[in-house]
C-alpha positions as a printed NumPy array, in Angstrom:
array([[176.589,  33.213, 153.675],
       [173.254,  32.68 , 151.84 ],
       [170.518,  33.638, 153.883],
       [168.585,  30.423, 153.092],
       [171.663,  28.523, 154.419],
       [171.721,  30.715, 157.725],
       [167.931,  29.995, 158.176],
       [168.645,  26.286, 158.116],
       [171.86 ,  26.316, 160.836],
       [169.971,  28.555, 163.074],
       [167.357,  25.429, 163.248],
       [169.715,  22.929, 163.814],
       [171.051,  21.512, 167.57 ],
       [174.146,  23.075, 168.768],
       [176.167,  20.175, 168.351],
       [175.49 ,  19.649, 164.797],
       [176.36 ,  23.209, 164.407],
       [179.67 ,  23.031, 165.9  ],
       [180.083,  20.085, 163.44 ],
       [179.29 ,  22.172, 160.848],
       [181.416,  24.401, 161.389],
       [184.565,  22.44 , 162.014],
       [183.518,  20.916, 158.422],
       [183.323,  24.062, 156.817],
       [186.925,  24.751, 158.333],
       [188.527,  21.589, 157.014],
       [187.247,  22.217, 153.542],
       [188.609,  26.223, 153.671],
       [191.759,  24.267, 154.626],
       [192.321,  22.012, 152.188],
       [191.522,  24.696, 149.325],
       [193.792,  26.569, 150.527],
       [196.209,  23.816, 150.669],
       [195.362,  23.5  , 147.133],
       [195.404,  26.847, 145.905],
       [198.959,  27.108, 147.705],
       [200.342,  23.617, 145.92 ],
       [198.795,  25.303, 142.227],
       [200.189,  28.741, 143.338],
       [203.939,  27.151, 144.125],
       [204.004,  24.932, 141.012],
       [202.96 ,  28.523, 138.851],
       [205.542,  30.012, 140.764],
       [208.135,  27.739, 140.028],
       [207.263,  27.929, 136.363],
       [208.184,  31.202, 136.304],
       [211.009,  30.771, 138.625],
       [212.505,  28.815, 135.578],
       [211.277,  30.614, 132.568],
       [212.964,  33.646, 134.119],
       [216.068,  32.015, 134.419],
       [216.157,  30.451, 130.95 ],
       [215.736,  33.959, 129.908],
       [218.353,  35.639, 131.731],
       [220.448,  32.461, 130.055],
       [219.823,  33.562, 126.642],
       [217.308,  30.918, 126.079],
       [213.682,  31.47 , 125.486],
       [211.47 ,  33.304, 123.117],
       [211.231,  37.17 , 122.694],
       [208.528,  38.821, 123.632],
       [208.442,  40.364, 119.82 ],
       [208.237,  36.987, 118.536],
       [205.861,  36.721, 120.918],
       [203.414,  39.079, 119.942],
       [203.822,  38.376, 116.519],
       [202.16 ,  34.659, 117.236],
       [199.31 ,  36.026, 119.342],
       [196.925,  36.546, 116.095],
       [197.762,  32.96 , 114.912],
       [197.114,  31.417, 118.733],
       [194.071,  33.307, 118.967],
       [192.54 ,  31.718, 115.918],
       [193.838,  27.935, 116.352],
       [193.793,  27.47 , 120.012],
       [195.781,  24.061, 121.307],
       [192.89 ,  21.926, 122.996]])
């Protein structure tokens, strides 16, 4: 916590600090709560793309590697 910011709740009433507070807690909430949707979705992505793989489908990693150079130099927008 920025010292400035600490300075400015240590001059406010106690009740508008416990607001404060319970606002800072609802917004650490709900990113989490969004982190955890992104992190799921990635994790389903991969859930998938491993599976394709283990099918036979896919793209090898040599293949792969081969395309890095060209991605690097004409990246999709």
């Amino acid at each position: 916590m920025k010292a400035e910011f600490r300075h400015k709740l240590a001059q406010l009433p106690f009740e508008e600090k416990i607001r404060m507070v319970g606002e800072l807690i609802r917004l650490r909430q709900q990113i989490k709560t969004e982190n955890g949707s992104e992190e799921a979705g990635l994790l389903a992505r991969l859930d998938k793309a491993a599976a394709e793989l283990d099918a036979g489908k896919g793209v090898s990693v040599a293949r792969v590697r081969d395309n890095i150079p060209e991605w690097a130099k004409n990246p999709k927008k």
